[in-house]
C-alpha positions as CSV (number, residue, x, y, z in Angstrom):
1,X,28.9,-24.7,-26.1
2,X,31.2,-27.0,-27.9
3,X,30.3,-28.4,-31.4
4,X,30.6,-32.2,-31.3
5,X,32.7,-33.9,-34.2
6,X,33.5,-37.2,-35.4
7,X,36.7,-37.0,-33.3
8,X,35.3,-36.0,-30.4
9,X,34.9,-39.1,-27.5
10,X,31.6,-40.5,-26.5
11,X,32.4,-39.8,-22.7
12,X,33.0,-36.6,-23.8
13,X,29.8,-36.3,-25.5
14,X,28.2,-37.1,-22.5
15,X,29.6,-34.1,-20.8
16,X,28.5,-31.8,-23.3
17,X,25.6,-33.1,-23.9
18,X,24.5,-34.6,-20.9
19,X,20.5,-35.4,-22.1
20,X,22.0,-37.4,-25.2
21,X,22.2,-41.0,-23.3
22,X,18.5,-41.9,-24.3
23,X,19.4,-41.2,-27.8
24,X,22.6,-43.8,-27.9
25,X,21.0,-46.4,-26.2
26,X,17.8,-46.2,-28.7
27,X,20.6,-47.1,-31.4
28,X,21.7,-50.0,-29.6
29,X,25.2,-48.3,-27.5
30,X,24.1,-49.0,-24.2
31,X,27.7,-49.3,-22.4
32,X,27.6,-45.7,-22.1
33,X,29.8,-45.7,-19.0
34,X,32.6,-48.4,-20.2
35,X,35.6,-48.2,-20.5
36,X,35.3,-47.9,-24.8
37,X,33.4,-45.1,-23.9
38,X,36.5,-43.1,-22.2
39,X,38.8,-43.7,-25.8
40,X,36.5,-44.5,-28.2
41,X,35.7,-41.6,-30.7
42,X,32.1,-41.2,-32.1
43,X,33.3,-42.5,-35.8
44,X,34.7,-45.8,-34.6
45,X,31.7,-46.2,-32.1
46,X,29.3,-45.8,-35.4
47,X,31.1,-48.0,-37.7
48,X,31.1,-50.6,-34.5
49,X,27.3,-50.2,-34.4
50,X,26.5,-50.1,-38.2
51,X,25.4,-45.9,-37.2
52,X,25.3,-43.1,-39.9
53,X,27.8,-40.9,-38.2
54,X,26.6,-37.7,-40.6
55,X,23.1,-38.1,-39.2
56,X,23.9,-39.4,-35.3
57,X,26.2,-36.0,-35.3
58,X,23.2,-33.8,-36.6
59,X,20.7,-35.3,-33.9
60,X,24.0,-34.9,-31.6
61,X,24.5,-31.5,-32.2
62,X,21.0,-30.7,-31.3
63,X,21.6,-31.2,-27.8
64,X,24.6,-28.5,-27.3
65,X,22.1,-25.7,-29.1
């Protein structure tokens, strides 16, 4: 499975990690499917939503184990 970074995209998060969605919509990203979604990378969705990226990625991460 791949590891998921602070680079890598949300959409492509999603595609890892498929089960994840509940966990970003409980932090308040709920336009999951939009088009920041496609080009926007976990780092710059975090700092738009006031997210610890460290501990999102851990809980992330989980998912692709």
């Amino acid at each position: 499975m791949s590891q998921i970074t602070k680079d890598t995209i949300i959409a492509d998060i999603l595609n890892i990690a498929p089960d994840s969605g509940p966990l970003f919509r409980s932090i308040g990203m709920n336009c999951l499917g939009c088009a920041m979604a496609s080009g926007e990378t976990l780092e710059q969705a975090c700092a738009a939503h006031g997210v610890n990226v460290d501990d999102l990625l851990t809980k992330l991460n989980s998912y692709t184990n």
